[in-house]
Every structure is written in structure tokens, then in C-alpha cells.
C-alpha positions, 0 to 999 in steps of 0.5 A: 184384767189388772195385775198385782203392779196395779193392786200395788200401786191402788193400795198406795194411793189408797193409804197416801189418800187417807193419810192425815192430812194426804200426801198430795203429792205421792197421790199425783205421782200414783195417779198418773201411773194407775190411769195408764195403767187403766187404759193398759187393762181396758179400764178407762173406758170399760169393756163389758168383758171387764170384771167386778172386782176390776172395775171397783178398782177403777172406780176407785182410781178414779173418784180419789182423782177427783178429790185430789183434784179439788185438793189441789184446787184443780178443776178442769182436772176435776171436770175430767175425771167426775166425766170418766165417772159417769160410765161407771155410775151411771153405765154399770150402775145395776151392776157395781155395789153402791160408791160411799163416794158416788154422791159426795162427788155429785154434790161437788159438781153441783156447786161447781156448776153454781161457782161458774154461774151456770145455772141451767145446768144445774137444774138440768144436772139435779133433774137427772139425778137417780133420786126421786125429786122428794128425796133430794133434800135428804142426802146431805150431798144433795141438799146442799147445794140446793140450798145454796143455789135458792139463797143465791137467787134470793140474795140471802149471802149470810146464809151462802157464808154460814153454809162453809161451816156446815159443809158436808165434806171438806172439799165442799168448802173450796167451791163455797170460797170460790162463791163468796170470792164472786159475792164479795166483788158484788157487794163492793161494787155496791158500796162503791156506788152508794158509798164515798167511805165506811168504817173499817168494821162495817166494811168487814161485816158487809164483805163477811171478812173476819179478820182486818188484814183479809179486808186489807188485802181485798182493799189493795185489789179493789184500789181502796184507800185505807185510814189505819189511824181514822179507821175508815176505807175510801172506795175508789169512784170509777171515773164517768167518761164525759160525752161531748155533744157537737152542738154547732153541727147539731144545730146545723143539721137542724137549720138545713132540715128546718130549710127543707121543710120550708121548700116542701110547703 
């Protein structure tokens, strides 16, 4: 059971959390005080002698932990605590009122799990989703990193790009710029295949960056040449390494083998 210090302190992170924009930093202190706490109380892996009130509380602990995380653009911090969260979700989900939280944080890990390409999690993390298949697409949280993961495969990355703006929270935008960071390099790749140079303003427009100095910066990485004054970019050819063939012994292996035919008949 928790005490008044832990109520104390869960009002505190509660407020910082709030706070417009949040104090970060009091939320990384408080939490990590609360999950000692929790474990202190029995908490942090429920017991079944736990009360309601008590378990709300942890809960709560523990989904403002991954949203700070992600704030703070942590994630195995995240990874850590949305898999505390699957006890309390999933475990004591008949019993603990709905979390406004619960799918907001699904949907994150969702998109998570598109940023590091990993696929077949993905789909077998939305199968087992407590909602109907024909439900899906009508939680915000839900629906759109589906959408996002068909516009990959399809290749439609204007669509990946216009999807920041329509994010159904603002922590979804962190992993949308984590994608587009990842569709950039291949769409680069692309032109350095099939381009020698392009106009500033095209290449702005292919790599969806908006103001010149992101294309700049993202030109220094890549080792491009840039003409301010001619206002063009000179991709960077990656050198193809040259494969020198051993002519004289391949022409003598062939005479020695022509030779021993020539004892076989």
C-alpha cells in the first residue's frame, strides 16, 4: 500500500508533467524516486492483494515514464516502461477503469516498432490489440500507424511526410522524424545513382526539406558539393573498386586443361 510520501510525490510529477511546456527535468527526478517506491509497495510487479486506487496510481507512474521518455527522446527508456505497462493492461484489464493513456502509448510503440524496421512485430503486435480487426481504423492512435506502415510499402513518402502534421499527439511526431530521417538517405542514395548534380530547390523538394540550411546540413553528412552562387548540389560518386583479372594465369590454367584433354582422347 502506498503512503502519503508516494501520493506527494505522484501529485508532483503529476503537475510538472502538465506543466506547459513540462519540467523534464523534475519529471526524471520524481520518477526515479516513484519506481523505487513502487517496488518498495509491491508495485512494480503487482501482487494480487494490491488495491484499485493503488494500482491506478502505478499506472499512472508508469505511462507518464513513457511519455517522458520519448520527450526526452529515449527509447530503450521507453521500451522499459510500456513492457511494465503490459501487467496493468493487459493482466488487470477487467479489473482497473480504462487508461485515456493506454492507446496513445500503443499507437507509439507501433510506429516504434516501423522506425527500427521491424515489421513483423508490427503486424503481430496489432493482431493482438484488444480491438476488433474492423475497429481499428477508428481509434486515431491506431489508425495511424497503420497508415503509416501501408504508405511505406507502397512508397508514397509525401504521405509518411504530411502524416507529422496530422499526428494524433505530439510525441507521435519524434518517431515520424525518426522515419523521414531513414527515407531521406534513401532517397539520396537514389540521386547519387542517377544524378551527377541538381538544382538546390529540387533537391529540397525530393528530400522534403523545407528551409535550405536543413538541405545544407544534410549535404555536409552525405559529403555533397554545394554551389551557393550556381545554386546546384554535386553528389558525391562512391568510387567502384576495380577487379583486376589474372589474365596469364587464367590463360594458363586453360592451356594445362586444353593439354589434358588432349592425353584423355
Amino acid at each position: 500500500m502506498v503512503n502519503g510520501q508516494f501520493r506527494a510525490m505522484h501529485g508532483e510529477l503529476m503537475q510538472a508533467f502538465t506543466a506547459l511546456p513540462s519540467d523534464l527535468q523534475k519529471c526524471g527526478v520524481l520518477l526515479a524516486k516513484l519506481k523505487i517506491a513502487l517496488i518498495e509497495a509491491g508495485l512494480f510487479i503487482p501482487q494480487g492483494n494490491a488495491s484499485l486506487e493503488d494500482l491506478v496510481l502505478a499506472r499512472e507512474v508508469l505511462e507518464v515514464g513513457a511519455f517522458w521518455s520519448i520527450r526526452t527522446q529515449d527509447i530503450p527508456s521507453f521500451d522499459r516502461y510500456f513492457s511494465q505497462l503490459q501487467t496493468f493492461y493487459n493482466d488487470y484489464s477487467s479489473v482497473l477503469p480504462p487508461s485515456p493513456r493506454e492507446y496513445p502509448l500503443r499507437g507509439l510503440n507501433l510506429i516504434r516498432l516501423l522506425t527500427q524496421n521491424r515489421i513483423a512485430d508490427f503486424h503481430t503486435t496489432l493482431e493482438s490489440l484488444p480491438i476488433a480487426a474492423d475497429s481499428l481504423s477508428a481509434n486515431p492512435y491506431i489508425a495511424h500507424p497503420i497508415n503509416l506502415e501501408r504508405w511505406l510499402m507502397e512508397g508514397s513518402y509525401s504521405k509518411v511526410w504530411n502524416a507529422r502534421e496530422e499526428a494524433p499527439a505530439e510525441e507521435y511526431k519524434f518517431f515520424i522524424d525518426s522515419l523521414m530521417g531513414t527515407i531521406r538517405n534513401e532517397i539520396a542514395s537514389c540521386e547519387e545513382a542517377a544524378y551527377e548534380s541538381l538544382p538546390l530547390k529540387d533537391a529540397a523538394t525530393l528530400l522534403f526539406f523545407t528551409q535550405q540550411r536543413e538541405l545544407l546540413s544534410f549535404a555536409q553528412q552525405r559529403g555533397w558539393q554545394v554551389d551557393l552562387m550556381g545554386g546546384t548540389v554535386q553528389f558525391a560518386k562512391k568510387t567502384e573498386e576495380k577487379i583486376e583479372i589474372p589474365k596469364e594465369k587464367l590463360i594458363s590454367a586453360d592451356l594445362k586443361y586444353a593439354r589434358e584433354l588432349e592425353q584423355i582422347v
